[in-house]
BAFI-3210 file (N, C-alpha, C; in Angstrom, 3 decimals, decimal comma, padded with zeros to 6 digits):
// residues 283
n [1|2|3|4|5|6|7|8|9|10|11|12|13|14|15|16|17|18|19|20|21|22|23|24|25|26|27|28|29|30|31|32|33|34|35|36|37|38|39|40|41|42|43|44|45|46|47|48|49|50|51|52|53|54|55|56|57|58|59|60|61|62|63|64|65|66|67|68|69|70|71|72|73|74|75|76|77|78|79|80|81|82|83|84|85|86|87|88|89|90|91|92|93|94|95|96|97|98|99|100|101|102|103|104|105|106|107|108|109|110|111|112|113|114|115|116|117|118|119|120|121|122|123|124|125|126|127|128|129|130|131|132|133|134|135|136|137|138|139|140|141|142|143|144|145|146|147|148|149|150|151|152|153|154|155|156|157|158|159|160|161|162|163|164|165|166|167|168|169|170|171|172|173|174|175|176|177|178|179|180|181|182|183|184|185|186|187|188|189|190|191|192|193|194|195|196|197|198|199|200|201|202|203|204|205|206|207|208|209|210|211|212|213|214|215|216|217|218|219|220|221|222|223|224|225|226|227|228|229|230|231|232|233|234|235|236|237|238|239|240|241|242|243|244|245|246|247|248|249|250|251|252|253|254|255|256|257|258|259|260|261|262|263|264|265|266|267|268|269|270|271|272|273|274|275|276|277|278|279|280|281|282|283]
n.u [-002,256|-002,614|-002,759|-005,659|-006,744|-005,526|-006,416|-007,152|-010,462|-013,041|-013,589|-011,266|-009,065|-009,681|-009,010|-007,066|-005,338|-006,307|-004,654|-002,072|-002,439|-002,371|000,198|001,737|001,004|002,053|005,004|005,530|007,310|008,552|010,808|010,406|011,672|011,811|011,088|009,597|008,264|005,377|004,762|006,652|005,417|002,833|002,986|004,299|002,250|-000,193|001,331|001,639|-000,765|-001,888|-000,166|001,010|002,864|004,607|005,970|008,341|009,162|011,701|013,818|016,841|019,252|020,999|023,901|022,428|019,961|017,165|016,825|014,160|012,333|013,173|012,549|009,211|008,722|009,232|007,523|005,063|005,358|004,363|002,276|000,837|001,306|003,260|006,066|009,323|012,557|015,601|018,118|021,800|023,713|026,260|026,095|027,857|030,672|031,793|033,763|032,793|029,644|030,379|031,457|029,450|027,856|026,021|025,470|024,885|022,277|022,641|024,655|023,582|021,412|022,139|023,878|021,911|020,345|021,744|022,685|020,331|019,424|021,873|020,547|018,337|019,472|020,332|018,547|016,150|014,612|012,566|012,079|012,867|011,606|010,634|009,156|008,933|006,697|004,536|004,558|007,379|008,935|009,073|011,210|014,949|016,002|018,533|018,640|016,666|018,027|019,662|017,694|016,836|019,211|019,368|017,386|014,892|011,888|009,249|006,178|004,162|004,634|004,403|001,686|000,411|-000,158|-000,182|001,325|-000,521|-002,685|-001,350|-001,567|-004,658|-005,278|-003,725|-005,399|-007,809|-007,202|-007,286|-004,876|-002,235|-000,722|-000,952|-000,972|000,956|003,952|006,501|009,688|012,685|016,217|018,756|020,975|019,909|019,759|022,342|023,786|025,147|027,637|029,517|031,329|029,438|029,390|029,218|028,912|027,913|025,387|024,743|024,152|022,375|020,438|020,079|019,207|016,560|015,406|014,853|013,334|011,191|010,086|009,304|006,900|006,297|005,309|006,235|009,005|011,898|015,821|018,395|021,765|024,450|026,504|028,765|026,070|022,860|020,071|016,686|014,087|009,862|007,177|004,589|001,889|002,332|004,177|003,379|003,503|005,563|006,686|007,889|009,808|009,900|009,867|011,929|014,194|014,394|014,661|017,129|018,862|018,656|019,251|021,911|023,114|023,497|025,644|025,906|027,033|024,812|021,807|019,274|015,899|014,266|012,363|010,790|009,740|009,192|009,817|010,258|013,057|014,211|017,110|017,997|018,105|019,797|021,718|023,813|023,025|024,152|025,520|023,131|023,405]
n.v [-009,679|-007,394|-008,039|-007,353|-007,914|-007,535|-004,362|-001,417|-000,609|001,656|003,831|003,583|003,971|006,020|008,113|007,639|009,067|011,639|012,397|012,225|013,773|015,685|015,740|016,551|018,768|020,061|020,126|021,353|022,896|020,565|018,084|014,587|011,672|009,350|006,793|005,121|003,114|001,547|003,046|005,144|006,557|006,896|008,478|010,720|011,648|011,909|014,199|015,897|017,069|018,025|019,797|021,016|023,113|023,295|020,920|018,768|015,791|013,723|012,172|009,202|008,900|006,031|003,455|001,369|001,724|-000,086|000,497|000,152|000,723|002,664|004,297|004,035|005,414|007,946|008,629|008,289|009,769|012,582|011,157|011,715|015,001|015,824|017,127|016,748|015,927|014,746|013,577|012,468|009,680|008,791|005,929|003,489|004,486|004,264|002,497|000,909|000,463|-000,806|-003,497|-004,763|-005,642|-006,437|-003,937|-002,440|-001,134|000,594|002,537|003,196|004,849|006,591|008,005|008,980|010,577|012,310|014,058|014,606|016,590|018,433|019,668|020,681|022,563|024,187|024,993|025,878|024,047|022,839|020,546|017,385|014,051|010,348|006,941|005,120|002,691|001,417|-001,644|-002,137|-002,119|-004,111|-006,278|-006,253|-003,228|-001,248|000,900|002,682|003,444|005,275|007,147|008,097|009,560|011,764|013,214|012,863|012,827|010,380|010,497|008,477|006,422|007,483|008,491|005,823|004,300|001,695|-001,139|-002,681|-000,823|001,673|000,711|000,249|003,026|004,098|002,656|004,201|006,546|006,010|005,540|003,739|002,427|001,238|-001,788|-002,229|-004,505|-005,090|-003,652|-003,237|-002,286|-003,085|-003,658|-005,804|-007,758|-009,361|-011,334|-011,021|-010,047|-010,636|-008,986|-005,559|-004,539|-003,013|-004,747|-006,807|-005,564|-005,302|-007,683|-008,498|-006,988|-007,547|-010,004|-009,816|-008,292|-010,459|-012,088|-010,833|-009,953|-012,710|-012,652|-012,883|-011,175|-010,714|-011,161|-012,176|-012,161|-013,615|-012,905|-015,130|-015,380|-017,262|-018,594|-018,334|-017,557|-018,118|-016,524|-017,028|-015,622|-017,392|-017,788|-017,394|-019,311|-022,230|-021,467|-021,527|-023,739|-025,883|-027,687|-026,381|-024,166|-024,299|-024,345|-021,966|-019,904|-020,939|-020,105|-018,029|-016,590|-017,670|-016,179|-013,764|-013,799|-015,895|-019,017|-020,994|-021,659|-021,838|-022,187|-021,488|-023,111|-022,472|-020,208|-016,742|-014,237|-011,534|-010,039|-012,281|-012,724|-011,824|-013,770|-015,409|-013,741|-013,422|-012,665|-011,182|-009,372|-008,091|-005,636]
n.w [-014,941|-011,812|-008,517|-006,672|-004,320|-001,919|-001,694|000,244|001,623|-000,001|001,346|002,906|001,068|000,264|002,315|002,125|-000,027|000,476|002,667|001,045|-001,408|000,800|002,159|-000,258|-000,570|001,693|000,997|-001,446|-003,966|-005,184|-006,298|-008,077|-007,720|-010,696|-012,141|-014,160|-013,888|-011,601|-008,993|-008,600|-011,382|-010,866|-008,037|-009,202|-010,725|-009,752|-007,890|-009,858|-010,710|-007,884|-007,492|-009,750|-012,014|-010,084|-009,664|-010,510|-012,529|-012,313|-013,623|-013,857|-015,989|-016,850|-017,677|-016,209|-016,314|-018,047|-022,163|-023,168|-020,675|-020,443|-022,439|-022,143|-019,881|-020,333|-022,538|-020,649|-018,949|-021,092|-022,102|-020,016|-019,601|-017,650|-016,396|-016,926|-016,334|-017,436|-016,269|-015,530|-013,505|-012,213|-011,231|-012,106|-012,339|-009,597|-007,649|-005,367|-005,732|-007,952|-006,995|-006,081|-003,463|-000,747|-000,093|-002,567|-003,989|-002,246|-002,953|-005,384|-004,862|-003,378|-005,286|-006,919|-005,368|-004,482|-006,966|-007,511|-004,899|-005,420|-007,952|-007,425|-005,496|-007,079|-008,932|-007,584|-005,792|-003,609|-002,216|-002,360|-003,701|-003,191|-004,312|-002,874|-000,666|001,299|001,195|000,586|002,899|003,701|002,911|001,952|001,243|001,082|-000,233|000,945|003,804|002,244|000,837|003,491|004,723|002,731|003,467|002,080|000,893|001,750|000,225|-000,146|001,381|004,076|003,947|004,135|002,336|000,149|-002,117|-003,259|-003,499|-004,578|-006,762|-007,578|-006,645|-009,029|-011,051|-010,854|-011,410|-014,056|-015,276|-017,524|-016,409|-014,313|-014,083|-014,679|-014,643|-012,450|-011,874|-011,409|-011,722|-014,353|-012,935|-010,367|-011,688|-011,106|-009,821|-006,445|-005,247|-008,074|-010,107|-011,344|-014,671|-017,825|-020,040|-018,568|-017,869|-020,347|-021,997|-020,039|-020,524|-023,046|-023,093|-021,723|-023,650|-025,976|-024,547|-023,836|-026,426|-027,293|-025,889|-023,136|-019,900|-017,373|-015,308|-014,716|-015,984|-014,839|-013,419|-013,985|-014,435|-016,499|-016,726|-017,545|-015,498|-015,555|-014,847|-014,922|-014,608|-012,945|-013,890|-016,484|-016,936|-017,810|-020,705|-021,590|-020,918|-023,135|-025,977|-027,974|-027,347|-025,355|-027,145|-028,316|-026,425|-025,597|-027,960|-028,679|-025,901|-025,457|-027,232|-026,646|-024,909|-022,935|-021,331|-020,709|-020,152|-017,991|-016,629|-014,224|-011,519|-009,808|-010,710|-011,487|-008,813|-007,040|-005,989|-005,588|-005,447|-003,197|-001,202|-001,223|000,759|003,723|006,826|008,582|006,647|006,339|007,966]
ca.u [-003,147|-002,312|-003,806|-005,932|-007,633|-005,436|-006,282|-007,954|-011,657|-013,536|-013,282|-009,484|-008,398|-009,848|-008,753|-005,151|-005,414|-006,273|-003,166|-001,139|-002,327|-001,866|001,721|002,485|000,740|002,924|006,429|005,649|008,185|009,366|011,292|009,973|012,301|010,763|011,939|008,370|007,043|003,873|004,827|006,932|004,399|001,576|003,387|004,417|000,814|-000,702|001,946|001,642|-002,593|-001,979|000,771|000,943|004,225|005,468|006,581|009,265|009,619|013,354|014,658|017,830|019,232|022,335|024,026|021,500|018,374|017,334|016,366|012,943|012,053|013,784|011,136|008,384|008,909|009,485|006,240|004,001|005,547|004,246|000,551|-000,071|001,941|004,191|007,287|010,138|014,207|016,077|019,393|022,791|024,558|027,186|027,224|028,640|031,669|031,689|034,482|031,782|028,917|030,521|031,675|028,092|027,753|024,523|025,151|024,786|021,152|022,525|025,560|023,229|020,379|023,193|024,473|020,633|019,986|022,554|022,441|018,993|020,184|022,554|019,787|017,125|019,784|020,769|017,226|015,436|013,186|011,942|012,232|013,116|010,536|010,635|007,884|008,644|005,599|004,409|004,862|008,511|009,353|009,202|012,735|016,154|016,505|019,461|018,428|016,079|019,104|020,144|016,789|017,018|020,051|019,513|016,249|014,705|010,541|008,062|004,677|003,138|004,900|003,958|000,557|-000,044|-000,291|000,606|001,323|-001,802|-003,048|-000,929|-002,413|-005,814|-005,237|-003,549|-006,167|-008,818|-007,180|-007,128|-003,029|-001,824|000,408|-001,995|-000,947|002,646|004,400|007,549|010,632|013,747|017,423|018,904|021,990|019,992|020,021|023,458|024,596|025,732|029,744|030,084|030,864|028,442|030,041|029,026|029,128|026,933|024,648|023,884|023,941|021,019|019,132|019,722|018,513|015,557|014,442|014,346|012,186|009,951|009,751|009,013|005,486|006,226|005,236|006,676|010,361|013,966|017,363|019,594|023,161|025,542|028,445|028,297|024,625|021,288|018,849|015,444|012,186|009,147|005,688|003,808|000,829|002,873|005,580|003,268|003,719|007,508|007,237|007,337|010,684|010,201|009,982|012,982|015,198|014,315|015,215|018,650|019,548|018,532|020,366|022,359|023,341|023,554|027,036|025,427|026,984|024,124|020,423|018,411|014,799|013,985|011,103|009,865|009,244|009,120|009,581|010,783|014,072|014,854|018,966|017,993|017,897|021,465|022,515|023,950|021,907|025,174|025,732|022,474|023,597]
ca.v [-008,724|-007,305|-008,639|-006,348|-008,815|-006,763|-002,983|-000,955|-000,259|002,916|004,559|003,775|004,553|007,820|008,905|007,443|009,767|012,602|012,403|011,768|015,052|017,187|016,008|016,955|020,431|020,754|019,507|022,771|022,765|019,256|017,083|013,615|010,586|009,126|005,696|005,034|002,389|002,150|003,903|006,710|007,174|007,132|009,824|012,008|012,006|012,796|015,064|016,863|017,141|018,610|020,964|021,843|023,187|023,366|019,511|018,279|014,328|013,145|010,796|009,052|007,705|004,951|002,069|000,241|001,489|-000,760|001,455|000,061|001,131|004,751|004,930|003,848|006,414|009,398|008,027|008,282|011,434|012,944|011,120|012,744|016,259|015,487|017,994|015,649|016,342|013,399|013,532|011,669|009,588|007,969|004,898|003,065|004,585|004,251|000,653|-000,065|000,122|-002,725|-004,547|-005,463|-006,539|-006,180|-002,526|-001,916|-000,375|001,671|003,402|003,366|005,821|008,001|009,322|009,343|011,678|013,605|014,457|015,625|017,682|019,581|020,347|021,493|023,578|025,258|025,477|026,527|023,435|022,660|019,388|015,873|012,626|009,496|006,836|004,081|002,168|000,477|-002,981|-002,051|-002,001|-005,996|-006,944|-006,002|-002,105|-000,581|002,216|003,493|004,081|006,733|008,413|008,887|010,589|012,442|013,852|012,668|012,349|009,235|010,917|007,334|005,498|008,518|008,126|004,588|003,481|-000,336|-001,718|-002,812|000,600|002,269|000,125|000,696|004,583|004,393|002,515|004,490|007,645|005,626|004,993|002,368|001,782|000,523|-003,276|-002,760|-005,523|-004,772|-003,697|-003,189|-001,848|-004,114|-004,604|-006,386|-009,056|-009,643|-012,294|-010,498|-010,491|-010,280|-007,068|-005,078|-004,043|-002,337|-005,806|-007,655|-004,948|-005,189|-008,931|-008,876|-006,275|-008,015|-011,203|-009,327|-007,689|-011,492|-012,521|-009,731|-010,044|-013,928|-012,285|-013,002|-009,738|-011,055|-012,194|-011,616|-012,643|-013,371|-013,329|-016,114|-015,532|-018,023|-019,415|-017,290|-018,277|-017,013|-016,762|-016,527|-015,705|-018,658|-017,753|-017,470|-020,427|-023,140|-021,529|-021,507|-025,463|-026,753|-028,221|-025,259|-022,534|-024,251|-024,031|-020,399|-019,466|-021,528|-019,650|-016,377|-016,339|-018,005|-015,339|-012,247|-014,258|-016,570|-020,499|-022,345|-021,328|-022,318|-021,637|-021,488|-023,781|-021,621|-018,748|-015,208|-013,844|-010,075|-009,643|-013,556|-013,034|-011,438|-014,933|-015,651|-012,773|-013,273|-011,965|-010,463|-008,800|-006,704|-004,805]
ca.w [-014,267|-010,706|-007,592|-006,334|-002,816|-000,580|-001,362|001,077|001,117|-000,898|002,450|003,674|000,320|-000,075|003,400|001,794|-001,074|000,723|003,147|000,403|-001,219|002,031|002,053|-001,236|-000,387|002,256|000,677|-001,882|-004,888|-005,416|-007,433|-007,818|-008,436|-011,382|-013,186|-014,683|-012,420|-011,108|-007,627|-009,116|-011,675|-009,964|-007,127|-010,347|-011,609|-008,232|-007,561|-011,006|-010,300|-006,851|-007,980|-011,250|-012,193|-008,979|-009,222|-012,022|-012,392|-012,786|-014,532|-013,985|-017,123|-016,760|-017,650|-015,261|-017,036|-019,930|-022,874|-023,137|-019,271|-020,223|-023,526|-021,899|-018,748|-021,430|-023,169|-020,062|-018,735|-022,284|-022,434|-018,716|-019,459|-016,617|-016,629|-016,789|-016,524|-017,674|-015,667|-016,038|-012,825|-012,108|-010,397|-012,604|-011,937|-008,027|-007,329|-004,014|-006,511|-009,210|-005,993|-006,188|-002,633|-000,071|-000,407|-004,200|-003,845|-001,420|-003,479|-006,272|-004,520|-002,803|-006,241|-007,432|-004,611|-004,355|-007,653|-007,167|-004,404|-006,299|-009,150|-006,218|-004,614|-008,020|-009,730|-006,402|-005,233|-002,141|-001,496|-003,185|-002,944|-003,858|-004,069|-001,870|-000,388|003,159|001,123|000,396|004,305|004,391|002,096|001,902|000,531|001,465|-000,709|001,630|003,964|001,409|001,253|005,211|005,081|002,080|004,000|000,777|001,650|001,327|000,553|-000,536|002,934|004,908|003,460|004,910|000,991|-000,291|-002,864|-003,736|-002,968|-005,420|-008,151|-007,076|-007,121|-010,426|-011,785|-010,857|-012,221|-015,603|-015,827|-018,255|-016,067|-012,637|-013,560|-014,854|-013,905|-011,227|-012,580|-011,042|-012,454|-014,526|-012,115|-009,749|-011,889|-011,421|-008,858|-005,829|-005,867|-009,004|-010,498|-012,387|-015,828|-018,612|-020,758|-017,908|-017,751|-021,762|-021,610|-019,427|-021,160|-024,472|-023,185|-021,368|-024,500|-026,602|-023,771|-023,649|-027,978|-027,126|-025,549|-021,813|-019,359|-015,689|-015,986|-014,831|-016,137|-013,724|-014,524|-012,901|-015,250|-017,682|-017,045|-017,309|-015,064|-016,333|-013,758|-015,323|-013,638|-012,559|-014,594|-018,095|-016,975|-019,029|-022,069|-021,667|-020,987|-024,603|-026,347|-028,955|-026,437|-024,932|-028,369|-028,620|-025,260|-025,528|-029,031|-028,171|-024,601|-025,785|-028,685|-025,296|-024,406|-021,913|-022,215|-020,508|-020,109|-016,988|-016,321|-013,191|-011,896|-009,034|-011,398|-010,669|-007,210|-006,478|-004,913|-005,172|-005,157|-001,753|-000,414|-000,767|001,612|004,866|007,926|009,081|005,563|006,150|009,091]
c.u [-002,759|-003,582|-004,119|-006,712|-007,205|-005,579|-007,544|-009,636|-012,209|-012,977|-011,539|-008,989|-008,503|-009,131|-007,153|-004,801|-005,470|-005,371|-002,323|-001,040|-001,937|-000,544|001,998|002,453|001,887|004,244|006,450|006,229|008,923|009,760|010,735|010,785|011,176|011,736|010,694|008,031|005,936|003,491|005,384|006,127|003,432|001,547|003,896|003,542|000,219|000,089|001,596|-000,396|-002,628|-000,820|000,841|002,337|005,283|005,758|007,491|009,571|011,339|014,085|016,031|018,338|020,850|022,386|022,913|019,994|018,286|016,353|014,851|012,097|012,152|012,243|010,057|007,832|008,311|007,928|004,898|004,165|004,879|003,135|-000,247|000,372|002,738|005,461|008,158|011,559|014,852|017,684|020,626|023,071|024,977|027,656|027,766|030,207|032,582|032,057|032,910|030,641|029,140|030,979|030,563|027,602|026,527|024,253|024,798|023,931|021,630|023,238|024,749|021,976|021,176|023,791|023,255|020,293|020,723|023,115|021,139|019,140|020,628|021,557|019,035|017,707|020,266|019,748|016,166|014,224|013,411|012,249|012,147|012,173|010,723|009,059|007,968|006,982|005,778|004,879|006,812|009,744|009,842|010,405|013,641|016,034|016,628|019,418|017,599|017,201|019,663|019,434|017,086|017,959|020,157|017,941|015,316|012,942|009,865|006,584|003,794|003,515|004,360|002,059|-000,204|-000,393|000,520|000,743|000,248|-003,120|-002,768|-001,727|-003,546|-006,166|-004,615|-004,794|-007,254|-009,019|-007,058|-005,679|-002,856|-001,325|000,144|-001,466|000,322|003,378|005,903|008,562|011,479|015,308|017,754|020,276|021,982|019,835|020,942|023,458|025,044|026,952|030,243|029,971|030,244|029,122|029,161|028,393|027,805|025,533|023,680|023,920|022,262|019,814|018,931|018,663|016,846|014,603|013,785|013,181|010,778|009,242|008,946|007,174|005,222|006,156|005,999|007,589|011,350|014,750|017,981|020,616|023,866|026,851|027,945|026,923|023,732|020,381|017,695|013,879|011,297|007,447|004,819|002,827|001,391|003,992|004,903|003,409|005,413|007,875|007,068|009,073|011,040|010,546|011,662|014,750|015,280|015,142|017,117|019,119|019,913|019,410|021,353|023,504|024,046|024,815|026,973|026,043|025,963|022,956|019,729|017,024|014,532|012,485|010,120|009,438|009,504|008,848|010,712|011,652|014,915|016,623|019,181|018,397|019,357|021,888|022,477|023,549|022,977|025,969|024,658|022,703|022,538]
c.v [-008,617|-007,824|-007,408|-006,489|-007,910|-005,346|-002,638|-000,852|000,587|003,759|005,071|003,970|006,103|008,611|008,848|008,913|011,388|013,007|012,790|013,449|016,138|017,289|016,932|018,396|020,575|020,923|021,180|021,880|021,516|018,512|015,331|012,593|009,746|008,045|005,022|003,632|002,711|002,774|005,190|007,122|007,797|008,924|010,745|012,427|012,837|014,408|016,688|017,757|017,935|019,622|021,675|022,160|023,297|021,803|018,876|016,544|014,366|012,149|010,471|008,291|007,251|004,217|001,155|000,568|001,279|000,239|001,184|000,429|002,834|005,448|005,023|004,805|007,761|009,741|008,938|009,517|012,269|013,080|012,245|014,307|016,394|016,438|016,732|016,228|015,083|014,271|012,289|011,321|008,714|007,039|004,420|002,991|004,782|002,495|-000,099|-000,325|-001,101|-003,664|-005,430|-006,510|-006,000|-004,732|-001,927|-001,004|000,623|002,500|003,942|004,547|006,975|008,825|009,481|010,721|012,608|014,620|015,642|016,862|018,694|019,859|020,934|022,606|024,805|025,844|025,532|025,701|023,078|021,364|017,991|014,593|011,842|008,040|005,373|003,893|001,658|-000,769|-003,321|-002,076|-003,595|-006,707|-005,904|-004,530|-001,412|000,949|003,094|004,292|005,284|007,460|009,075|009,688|011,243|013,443|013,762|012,066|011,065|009,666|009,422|006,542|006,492|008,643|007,245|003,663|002,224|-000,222|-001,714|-001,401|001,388|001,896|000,657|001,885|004,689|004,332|002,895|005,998|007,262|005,979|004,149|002,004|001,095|-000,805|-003,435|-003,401|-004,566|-004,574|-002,948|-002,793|-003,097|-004,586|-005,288|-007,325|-009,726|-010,481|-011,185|-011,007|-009,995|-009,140|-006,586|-004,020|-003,839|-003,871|-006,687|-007,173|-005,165|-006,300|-009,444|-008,002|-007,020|-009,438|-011,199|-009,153|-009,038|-012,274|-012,093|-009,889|-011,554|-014,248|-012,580|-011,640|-009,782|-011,660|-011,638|-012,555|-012,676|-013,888|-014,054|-016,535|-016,412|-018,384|-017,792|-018,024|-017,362|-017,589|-016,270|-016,385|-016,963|-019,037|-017,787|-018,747|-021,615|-022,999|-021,654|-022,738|-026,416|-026,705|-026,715|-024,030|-022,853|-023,761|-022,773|-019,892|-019,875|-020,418|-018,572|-015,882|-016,157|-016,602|-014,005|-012,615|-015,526|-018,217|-021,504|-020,760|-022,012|-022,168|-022,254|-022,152|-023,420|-020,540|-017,720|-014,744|-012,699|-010,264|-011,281|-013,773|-012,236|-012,733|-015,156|-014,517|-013,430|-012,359|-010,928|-009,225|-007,644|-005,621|-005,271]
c.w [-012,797|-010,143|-006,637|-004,950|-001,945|-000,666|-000,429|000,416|000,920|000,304|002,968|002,596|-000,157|001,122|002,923|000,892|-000,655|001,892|002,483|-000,373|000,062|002,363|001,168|-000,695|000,480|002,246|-000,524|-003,480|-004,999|-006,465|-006,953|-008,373|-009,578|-012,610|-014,231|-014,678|-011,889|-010,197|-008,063|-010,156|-011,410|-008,744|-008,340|-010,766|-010,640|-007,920|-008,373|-010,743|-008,922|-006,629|-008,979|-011,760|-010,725|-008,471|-010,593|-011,867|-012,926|-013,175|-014,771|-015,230|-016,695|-017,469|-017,308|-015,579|-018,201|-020,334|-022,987|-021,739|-019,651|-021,032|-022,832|-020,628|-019,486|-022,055|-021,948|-019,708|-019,948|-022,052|-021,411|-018,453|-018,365|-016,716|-016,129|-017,097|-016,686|-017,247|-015,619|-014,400|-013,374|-011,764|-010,625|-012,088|-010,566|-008,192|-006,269|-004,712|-007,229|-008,253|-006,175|-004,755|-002,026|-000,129|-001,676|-004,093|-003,177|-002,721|-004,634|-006,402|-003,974|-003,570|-006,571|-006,875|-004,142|-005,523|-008,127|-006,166|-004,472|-006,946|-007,653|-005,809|-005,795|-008,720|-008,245|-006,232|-004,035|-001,661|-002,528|-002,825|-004,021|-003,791|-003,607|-001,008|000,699|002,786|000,847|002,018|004,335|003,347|002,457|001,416|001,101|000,706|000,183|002,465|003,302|001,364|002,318|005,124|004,260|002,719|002,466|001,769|000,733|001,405|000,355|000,899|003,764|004,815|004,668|003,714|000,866|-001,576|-003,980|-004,123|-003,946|-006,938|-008,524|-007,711|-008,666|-011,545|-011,627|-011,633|-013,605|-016,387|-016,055|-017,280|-014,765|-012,989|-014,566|-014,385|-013,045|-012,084|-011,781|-011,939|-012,963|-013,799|-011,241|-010,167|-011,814|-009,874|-007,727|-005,532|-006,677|-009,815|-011,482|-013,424|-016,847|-019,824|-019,829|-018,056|-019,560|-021,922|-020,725|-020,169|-022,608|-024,478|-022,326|-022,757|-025,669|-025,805|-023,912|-025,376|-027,942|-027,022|-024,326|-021,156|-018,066|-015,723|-015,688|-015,581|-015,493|-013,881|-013,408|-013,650|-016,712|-017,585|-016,702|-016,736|-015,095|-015,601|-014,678|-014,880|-013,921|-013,495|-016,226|-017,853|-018,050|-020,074|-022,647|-021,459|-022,240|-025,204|-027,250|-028,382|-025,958|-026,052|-028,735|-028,129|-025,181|-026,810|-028,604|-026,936|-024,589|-027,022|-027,545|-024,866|-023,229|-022,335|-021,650|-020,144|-019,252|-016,665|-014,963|-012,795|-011,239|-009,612|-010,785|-009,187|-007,477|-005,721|-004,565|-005,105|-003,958|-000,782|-000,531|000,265|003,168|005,783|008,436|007,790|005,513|007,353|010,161]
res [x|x|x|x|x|x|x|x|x|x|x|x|x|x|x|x|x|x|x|x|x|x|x|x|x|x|x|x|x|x|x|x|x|x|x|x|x|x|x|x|x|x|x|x|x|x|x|x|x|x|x|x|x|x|x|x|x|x|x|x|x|x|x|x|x|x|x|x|x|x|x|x|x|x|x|x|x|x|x|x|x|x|x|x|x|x|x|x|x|x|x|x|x|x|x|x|x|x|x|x|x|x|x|x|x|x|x|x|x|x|x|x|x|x|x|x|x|x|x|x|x|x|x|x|x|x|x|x|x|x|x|x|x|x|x|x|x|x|x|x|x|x|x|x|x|x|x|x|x|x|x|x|x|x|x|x|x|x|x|x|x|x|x|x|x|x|x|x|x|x|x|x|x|x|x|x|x|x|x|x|x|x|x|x|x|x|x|x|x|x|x|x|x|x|x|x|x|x|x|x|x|x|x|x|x|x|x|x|x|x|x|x|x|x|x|x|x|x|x|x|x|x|x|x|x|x|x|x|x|x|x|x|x|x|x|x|x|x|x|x|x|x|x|x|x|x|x|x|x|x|x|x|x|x|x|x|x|x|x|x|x|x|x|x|x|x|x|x|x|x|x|x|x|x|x|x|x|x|x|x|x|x|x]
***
């Protein structure tokens, strides 16, 4: 269940909400990045409610989105009538992308959005948004960098919206999706360095999806070549401390190409292969 201690109060969230609309109004015809998360959801729903057809969600499909993230996107776009374009890039095939170094995020939002770009400038929209948040300011993402210079807008940061905030508003418009846990591409599970391949990439989703079948909701894979080291939220880690759970976890991982299996004892934390980066590596 999300933590909901830090959202604003009836007041500062309504005044959020009604910002957040007067952007959109004034952004017009927009495309909305849309990976079906609880921030790009949430700004596709809103968006769609304070536009109408004059807002299309977009959907990047890759390598780097596991198929159960893609369904489940497709899904919600559907329940809430959402106009949705499912679009193809490329990072994959970008060398500085599989480098996989402090920049990855970046290369990986610069074909996102410039992809979008091109569609806006050929199907006649107005303007591109994505749904970065105020709580997204405080880590590492080099993807923002690419918004900025793609003039790519933040109606939910522009707002003054959180995190917590987003939830909040989801869950008050009655979206499954208000206490969806965090989810990220699956190439940031990859070790930074090492390059992000086609093989690594389904390696982690395979050993994602035995997890997720296992009945855990809060959980990365993180690939270190031969070993998987596997965080699992604090609040579900006791059920993952039992000899049997451990023989599962070893087979199953084990089975994705992985030769050793680690669980991690700090559990789940957002952005934790951030911590290896050199201070001089983020610019």
């Amino acid at each position: 269940m999300a933590d909901l201690r830090e959202v604003s109060s009836g007041t500062e969230l309504a005044a959020k909400r009604e910002r957040l609309n007067a952007r959109l109004r004034q952004l017009g015809r927009v495309l909305v990045a849309y990976s079906g998360g609880v921030d790009s959801a949430y700004l596709a729903w809103v968006a769609h409610q304070v536009l109408g057809k004059e807002m299309l969600a977009v959907l990047a499909d890759s390598p780097s989105l596991a198929r159960a993230q893609m369904r489940d996107a497709v899904q919600f776009a559907e329940e809430c009538g959402i106009p949705l374009e499912i679009v193809r890039t490329d990072e994959l095939e970008n060398e500085e992308y599989q480098r996989n170094d402090a920049m990855r995020c970046f290369h990986c939002k610069d074909e996102l959005f410039g992809v979008m770009e091109q569609f806006a400038s050929e199907k006649g929209w107005a303007a591109v948004a994505y749904g970065v948040n105020v709580d997204d300011q405080g880590d590492w993402r080099p993807g923002q960098k690419a918004a900025q210079q793609h003039g790519v807008a933040a109606p939910l940061l522009e707002a003054g919206v959180t995190k917590a905030d987003v939830r909040a508003l989801a869950a008050e418009a009655g979206l499954r999706v208000w206490d969806k846990p965090a989810s990220a591409c699956l190439s940031s599970r990859i070790e930074y360095g090492r390059k992000v391949t086609r093989e690594a990439l389904e390696q982690v989703e395979r050993g994602e999806d035995a997890l997720r079948a296992m009945g855990f909701r809060q959980f990365r894979l993180r690939h270190h070549g031969d070993v998987a080291r596997i965080e699992i939220a604090r609040e579900e880690l006791e059920r993952a401390l039992t000899l049997e759970m451990f023989a599962r976890m070893s087979a199953e991982i084990k089975a994705c190409g992985f030769k050793f299996v680690a669980l991690d004892v700090e559990g789940f934390r957002s952005g934790s292969m951030n911590a290896v980066l050199k201070v001089e590596s983020l610019g």
